[in-house]
C-alpha positions in Angstrom: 67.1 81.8 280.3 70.6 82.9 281.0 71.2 80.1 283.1 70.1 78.0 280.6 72.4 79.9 278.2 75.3 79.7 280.5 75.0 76.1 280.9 74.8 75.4 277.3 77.9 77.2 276.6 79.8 75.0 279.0 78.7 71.7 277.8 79.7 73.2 274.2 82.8 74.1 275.2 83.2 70.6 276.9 81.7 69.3 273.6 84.6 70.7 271.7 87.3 69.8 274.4 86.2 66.0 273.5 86.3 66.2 270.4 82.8 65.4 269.6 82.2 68.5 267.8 84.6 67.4 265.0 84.5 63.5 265.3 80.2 64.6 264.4 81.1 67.0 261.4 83.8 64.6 259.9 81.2 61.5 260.2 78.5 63.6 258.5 81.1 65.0 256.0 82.1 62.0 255.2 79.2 59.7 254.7 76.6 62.5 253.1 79.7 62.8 250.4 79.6 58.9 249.5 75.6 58.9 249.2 76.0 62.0 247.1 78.4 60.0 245.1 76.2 57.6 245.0 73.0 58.5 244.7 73.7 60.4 241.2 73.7 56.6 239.6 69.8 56.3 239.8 69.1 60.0 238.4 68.3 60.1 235.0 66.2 57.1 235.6 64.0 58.7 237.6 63.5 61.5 236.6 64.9 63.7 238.7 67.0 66.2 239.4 70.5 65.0 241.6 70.5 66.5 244.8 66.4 65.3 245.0 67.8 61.8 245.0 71.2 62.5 246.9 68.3 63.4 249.9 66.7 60.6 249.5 69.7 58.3 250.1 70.5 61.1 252.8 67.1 60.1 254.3 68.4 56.8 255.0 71.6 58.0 256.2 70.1 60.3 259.0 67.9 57.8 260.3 70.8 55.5 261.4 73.5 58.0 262.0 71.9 61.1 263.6 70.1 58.9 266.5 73.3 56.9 267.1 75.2 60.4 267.3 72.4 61.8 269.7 72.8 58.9 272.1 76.4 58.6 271.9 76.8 62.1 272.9 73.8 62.2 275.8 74.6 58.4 277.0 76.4 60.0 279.8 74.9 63.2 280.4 73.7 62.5 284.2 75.3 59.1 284.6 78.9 60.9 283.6 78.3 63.5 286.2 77.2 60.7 288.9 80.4 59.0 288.7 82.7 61.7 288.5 81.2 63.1 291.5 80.9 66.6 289.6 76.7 66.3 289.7 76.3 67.3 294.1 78.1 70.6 292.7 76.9 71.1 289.7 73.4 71.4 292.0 74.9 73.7 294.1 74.4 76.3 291.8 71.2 78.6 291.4 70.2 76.7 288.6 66.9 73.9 288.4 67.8 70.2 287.2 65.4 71.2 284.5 67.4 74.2 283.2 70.6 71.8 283.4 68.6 69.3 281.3 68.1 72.0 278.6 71.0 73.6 278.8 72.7 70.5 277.8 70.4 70.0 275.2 70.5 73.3 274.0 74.7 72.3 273.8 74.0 69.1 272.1 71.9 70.4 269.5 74.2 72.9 268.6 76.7 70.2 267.6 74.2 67.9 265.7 73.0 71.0 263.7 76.3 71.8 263.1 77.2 68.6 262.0 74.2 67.9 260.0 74.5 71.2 258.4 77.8 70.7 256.6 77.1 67.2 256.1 74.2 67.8 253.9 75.6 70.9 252.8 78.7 69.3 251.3 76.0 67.3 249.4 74.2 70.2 248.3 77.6 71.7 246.8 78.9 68.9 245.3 75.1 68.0 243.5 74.9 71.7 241.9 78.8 71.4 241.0 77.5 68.5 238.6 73.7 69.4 238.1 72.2 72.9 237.0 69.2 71.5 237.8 69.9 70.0 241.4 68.5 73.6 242.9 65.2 72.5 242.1 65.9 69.9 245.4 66.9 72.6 247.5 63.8 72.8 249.7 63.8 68.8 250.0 67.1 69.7 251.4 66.3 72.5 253.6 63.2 69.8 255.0 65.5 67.1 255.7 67.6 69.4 257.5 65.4 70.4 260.2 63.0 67.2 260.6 66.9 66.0 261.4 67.7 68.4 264.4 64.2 67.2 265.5 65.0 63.6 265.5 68.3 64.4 266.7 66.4 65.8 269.5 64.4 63.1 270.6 67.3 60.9 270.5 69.2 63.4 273.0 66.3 63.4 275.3 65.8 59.8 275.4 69.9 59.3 276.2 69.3 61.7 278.9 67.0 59.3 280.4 68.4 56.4 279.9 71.5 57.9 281.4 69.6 59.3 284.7 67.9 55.5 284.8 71.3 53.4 284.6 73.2 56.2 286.8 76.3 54.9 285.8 78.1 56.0 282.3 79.0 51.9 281.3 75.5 50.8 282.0 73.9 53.9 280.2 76.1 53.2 277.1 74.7 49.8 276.9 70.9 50.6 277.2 71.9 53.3 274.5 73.0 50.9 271.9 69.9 48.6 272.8 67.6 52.0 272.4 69.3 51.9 268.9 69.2 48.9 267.9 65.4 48.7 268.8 63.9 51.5 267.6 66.1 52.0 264.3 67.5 48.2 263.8 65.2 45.6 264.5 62.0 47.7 264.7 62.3 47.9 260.7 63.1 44.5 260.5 60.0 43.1 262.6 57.5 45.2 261.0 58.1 43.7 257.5 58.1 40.0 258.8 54.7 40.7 260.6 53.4 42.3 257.3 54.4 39.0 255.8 53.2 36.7 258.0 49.7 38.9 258.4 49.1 37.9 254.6 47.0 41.6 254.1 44.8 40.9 257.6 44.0 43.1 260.0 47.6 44.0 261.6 48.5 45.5 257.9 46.0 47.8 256.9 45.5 49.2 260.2 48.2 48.2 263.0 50.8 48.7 260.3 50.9 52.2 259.3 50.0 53.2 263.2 53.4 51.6 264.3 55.2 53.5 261.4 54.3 56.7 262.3 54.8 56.0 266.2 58.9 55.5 265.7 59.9 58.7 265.0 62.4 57.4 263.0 60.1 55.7 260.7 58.0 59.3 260.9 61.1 61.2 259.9 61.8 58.8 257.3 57.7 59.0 256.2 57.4 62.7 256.1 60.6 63.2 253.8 60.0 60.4 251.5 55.9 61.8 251.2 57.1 65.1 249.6 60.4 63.6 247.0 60.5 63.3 243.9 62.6 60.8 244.2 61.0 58.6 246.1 61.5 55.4 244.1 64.7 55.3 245.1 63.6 54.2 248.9 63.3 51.2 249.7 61.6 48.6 252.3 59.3 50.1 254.4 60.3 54.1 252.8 57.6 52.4 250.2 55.2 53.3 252.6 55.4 57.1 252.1 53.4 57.4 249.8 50.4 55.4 251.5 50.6 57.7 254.7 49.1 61.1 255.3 52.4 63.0 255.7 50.9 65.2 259.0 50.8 62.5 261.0 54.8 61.8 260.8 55.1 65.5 261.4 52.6 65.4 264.2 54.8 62.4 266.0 58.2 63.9 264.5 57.3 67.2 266.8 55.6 65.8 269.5 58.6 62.8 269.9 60.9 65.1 271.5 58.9 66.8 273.9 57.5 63.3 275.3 61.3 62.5 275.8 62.3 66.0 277.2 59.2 65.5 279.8 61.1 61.5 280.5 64.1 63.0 280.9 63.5 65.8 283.6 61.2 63.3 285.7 64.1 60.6 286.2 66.8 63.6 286.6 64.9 64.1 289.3 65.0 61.2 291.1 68.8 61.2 290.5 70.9 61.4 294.3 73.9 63.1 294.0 
């Protein structure tokens, strides 16, 4: 564990040092204050209380920024060390590729917390400012929260991965941006065509809602939609929330980044120095 520790405090530090710490926190800031701008417009329509629908506009926020901001900071978490020839002394020390792997993730995390932290927390402050009765959305809040640090992890894993597999930090960046915009981007987009074209056969009522709940984006997305009150104000496939037992999107939310945890140490170790 302390090597794990100690390893986790240097990728922090190198973290801060490139400025990924802030350029994270500003991004979330910045973006979770629009939506909660935003998303006060639909409130007394439906019902409910501001910050309930400021995360649910938050809900679709996460689930194209905190992936992209786990890959862009894991893209080159092997492949960097590769090229700059750091990674035969990095091994030199008396710690396992599988403690590096979690040490970095341990580093990583720490960051996207942080960042999704004030993010939503600038939304929360600014929703009570102007609501008495946005507390009542608090644990919605506290819920989309950690279910983000858990897709943020996945996403982390899975750019380690990619990263051991291209070996090289230009080639991992690419099949990080393709990882992105498959799994968030055009996954969304195919499954609705499909629906259409099915015409209510046999790949909607019971491929459909399996393929939801096996992107952990769409899980994440499921699972915090299931249990708003503002879930109205989701659209597109968020309609499906309500159709879907909310377990299962836990179940593949949690299990999601241990799968790619498991990926990532198997190809880290088939990485030459």
């Amino acid at each position: 564990m302390s090597r794990i520790l100690a390893t986790a405090r240097t990728e922090f530090l190198i973290a801060l040092r490139n400025r990924w710490v802030t350029i994270a926190v500003v991004m979330m800031v910045i973006f979770s204050l629009v939506l909660a701008a935003a998303g006060s417009a639909p409130t007394g329509v439906l019902g409910a209380d501001r910050l309930s629908v400021t995360v649910a506009s938050l809900t679709s926020l996460a689930v194209y920024l905190v992936p992209l901001v786990a890959l862009l900071m894991s893209f080159d978490g092997i492949a960097g060390e590769v090229e700059r020839g750091t990674l035969p002394l990095v091994l030199t020390y008396p710690v396992s590729r599988t403690e590096l792997i979690l040490g970095k993730l341990g580093a990583h995390l720490g960051v996207l917390a942080l960042a999704v932290a004030a993010g939503y927390g600038s939304a929360a402050v600014a929703a009570v400012a102007t609501d008495t009765r946005a507390l009542a959305g608090l644990p919605a809040l506290w819920r989309l929260t950690w279910t983000s640090v858990l897709l943020g992890a996945a996403f982390l894993c899975l750019g380690y991965a990619l990263s051991g597999l291209a070996r090289r930090p230009a080639g991992a960046a690419g099949l990080a941006i393709g990882l992105w915009l498959g799994m968030i981007v055009l996954y969304d987009l195919g499954l609705p065509a499909a629906v259409v074209a099915d015409d209510g056969g046999w790949f909607t009522t019971d491929l459909f809602p399996r393929l939801l709940v096996a992107n952990p984006a769409d899980a994440f997305r499921l699972f915090n939609l299931a249990a708003s009150e503002a879930t109205a104000a989701a659209a597109g496939i968020g309609g499906a929330a309500g159709t879907i037992p909310p377990v299962q999107a836990l179940m593949s939310l949690m299990l999601w980044p241990l799968i790619a945890l498991i990926a990532s140490v198997l190809v880290f170790r088939k990485v030459t120095p």
